[in-house]
N, C-alpha and C positions, 0 to 999 in steps of 0.2 A: 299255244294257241293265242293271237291276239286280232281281238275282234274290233272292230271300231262300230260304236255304239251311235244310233243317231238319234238324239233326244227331238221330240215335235208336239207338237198339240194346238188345237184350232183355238185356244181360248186365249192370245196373249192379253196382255193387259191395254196396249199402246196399239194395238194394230190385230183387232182377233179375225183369225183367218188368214193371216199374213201366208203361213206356210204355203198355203194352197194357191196364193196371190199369180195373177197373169204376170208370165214374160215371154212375149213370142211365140201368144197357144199355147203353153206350156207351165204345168203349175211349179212356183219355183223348187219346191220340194222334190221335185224329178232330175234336176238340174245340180241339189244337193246329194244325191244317191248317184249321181250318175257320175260325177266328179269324185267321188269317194271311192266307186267303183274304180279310178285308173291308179290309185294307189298299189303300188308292188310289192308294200311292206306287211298290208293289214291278210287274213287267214280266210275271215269272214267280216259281214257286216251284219247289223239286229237294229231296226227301226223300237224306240221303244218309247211307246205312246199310253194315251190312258186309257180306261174303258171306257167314256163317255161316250157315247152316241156317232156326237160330231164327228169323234175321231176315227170312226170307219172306216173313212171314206184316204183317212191316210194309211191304213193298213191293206184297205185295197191295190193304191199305188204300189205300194210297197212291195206289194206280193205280184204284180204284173210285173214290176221291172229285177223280178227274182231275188227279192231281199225279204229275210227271215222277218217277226216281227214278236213284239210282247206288250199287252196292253198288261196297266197294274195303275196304282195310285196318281190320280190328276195330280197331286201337289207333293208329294215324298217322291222328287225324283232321284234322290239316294236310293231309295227301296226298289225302285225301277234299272236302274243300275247295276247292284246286286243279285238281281231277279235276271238280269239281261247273261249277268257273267257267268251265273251258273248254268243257265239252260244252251249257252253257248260253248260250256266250257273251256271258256277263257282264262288262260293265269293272267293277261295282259289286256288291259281298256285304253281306247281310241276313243277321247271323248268329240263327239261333234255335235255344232246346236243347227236346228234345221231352219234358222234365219241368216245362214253360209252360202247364198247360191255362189258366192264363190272363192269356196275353201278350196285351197292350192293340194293339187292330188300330192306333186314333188314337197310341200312341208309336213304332209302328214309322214312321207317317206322317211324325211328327215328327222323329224323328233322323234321315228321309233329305232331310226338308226342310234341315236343319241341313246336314248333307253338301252339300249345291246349293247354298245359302249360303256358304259357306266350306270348300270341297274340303280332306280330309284324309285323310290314310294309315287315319286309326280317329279313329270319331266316338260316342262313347258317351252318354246320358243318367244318370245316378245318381242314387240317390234314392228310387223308387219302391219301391213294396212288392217283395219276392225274388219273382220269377217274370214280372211283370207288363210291366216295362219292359226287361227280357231282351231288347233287341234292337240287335245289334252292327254298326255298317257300317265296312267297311272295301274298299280297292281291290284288285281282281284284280291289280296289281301290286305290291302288298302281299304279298299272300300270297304270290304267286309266290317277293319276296325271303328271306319267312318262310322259306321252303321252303329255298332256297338256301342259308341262313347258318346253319339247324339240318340234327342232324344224326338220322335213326332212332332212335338210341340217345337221344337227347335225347328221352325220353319226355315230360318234363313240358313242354316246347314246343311236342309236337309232339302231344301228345293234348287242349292247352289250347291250342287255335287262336290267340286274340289277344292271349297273353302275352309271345310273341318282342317285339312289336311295343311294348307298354306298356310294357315293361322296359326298353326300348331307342328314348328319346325323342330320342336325336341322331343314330340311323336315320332314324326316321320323323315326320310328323309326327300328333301324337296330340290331338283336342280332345271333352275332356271337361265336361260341363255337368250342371249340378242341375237336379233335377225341379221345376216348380212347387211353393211350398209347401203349398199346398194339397192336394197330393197327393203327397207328400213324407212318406212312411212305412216306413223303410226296417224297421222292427222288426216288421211283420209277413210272415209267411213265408208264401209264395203258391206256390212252386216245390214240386218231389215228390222228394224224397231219403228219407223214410222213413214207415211208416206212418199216422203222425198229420198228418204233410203232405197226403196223401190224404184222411184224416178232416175235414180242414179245408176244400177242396175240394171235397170230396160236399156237404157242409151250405152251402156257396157257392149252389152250383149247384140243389141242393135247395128251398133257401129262392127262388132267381129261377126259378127250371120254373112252366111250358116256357119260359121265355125263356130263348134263349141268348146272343144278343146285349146282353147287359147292358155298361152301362159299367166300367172303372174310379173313374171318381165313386162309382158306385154301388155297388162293393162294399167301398169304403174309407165311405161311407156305413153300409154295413151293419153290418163289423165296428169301428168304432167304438162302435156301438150295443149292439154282443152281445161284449163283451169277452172273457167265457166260450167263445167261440169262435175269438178270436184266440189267445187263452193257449194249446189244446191243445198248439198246438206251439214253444208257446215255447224249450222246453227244448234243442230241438235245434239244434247250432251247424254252420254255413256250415261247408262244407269248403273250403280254399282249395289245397292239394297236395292 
């Protein structure tokens, strides 16, 4: 069974609400399940959120657009993880963060092809534009150990899911691979951390409407083309703590 897991919550730090954020009527978070949905590789999908309040209202979505859901700890999203793999019973996690409106349905395919290929603790693609190839496999024994050898307080472990693991290659075993060069752009920013990330995104999606199934060809196509539109958000740098 492998599930691809969509981590969300109204509270970001840089942008709270983001997930829910307008593109086209549409809250971007619909747009992250919906693309995740045309993957071929993944069994099931589990939105896995907190209990806060706020976050209802993404469990709602979630359950109209027929995706399973698990609220559990606002800040141990390892423990959410965990909690996700078992109630889905998963041996296999699809990690996705739901500031992806658009994560490429064909790379999730891909890295879990790559995982069948050659079974690993964590199987990552790199390379790709921020947001697009965002898609992390790792085994429900994995995490489980994750879990085990951090500790709650261990915030930065434990709210950065597949860092125990990266950090610690003579645990596990870790196989990371480049993106095609062709599609090999890591300098544009496609993910939602702040509001010009958005801005980027709406004129995405804008310019392909009503299509929404457009490719990643196709919009590394695009912005190629419209430089002016790559740039808005150039300025703003990856957080990494």
């Amino acid at each position: 069974m492998i599930t691809a897991v969509i981590q969300a919550r109204m509270s970001s730090e840089r942008l709270p609400g983001k997930v829910m954020g307008d593109i086209l009527g549409k809250p971007m978070l619909y747009y992250v399940i919906r693309r995740v949905k045309r993957s071929k590789q993944i069994d099931g999908i589990v939105l896995a959120t907190s209990t806060q309040e706020q976050d209802r209202q993404l469990i709602d979505l979630a359950h109209k657009l027929g995706v399973e859901t698990l609220a559990g700890s606002e800040h141990d999203v390892l423990d959410r993880f965990v909690k996700a793999a078992e109630q889905s019973k998963a041996e296999v996690i699809v990690r996705i963060t739901a500031d992806c409106p658009l994560i490429e349905p064909e790379v999730i395919d891909k890295v879990v092809k790559l995982y069948k290929e050659n079974p690993s603790d964590y199987v990552f693609i790199d390379g790709y534009p921020l947001g697009t190839g965002a898609a992390e496999v790792m085994t429900a024994s994995a995490l489980n150990k994750s879990y085990r050898l951090t500790r709650p307080e261990q915030r930065y472990y434990r709210e950065h899911v597949m860092t125990f693991m990266t950090e610690h290659p003579e645990i596990f075993s870790v196989n990371i691979t480049m993106a095609p060069e062709e599609l090999r752009r890591p300098n544009y920013r496609l993910c939602v951390d702040e509001v010009a990330d958005l801005e980027v995104v709406r004129k995405i999606y804008e310019h392909f409407a009503p299509n929404e199934d457009f490719t990643l060809a196709e919009i590394i196509d695009f912005l190629d083309n419209h430089p002016e539109i790559a740039g808005i958000n150039q300025h703003i740098r990856q957080k990494t703590r």
